[in-house]
N, C-alpha and C positions, 0 to 999 in steps of 0.2 A: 081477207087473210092472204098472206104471202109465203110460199112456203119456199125454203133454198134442203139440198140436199150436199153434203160433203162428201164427195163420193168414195175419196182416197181412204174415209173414216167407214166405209160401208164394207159390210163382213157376209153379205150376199144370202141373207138368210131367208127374203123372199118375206120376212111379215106386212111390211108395207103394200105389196104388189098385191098380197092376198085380200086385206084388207079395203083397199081404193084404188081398184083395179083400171079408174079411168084416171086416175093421177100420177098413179106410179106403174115404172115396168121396170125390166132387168135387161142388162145388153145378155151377149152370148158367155161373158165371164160371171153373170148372173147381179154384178153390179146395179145399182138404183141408178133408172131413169127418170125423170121429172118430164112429166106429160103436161103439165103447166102450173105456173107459179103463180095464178091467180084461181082457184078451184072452185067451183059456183060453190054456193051458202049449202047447195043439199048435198055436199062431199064433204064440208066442215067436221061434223062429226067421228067420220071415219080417217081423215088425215090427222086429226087428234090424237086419234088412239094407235094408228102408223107411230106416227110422232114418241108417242109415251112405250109403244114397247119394242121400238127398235135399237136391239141390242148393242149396237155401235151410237147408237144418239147421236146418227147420222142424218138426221130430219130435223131442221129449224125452222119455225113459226112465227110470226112475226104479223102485229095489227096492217094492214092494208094505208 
């Protein structure tokens, strides 16, 4: 899995950070950070669901 984050499209509501808290973080304007764009297989799940309920659908996924 590859994941890219649009950040300008991000509305800093903190679901993904909560979610895969070793994948994603927020800077100080509480924007998504990407902790890295290739996430072991046992984060999958959890950047899935970052993915599907982030309100800006500011998280894209993409096969490896």
């Amino acid at each position: 899995m590859r994941v890219t984050v649009d950040q300008p499209k991000c509305v800093a509501s903190g679901q993904c950070v909560m979610l895969a808290p070793d994948v994603f973080d927020q800077d100080d304007d509480g924007i998504v950070e990407l902790l890295t764009d290739t996430p072991d297989a046992a984060h999958h799940d959890d950047v899935k669901e970052s993915a599907a309920v982030c309100p800006a659908a500011a998280i894209h996924l993409a096969d490896k």
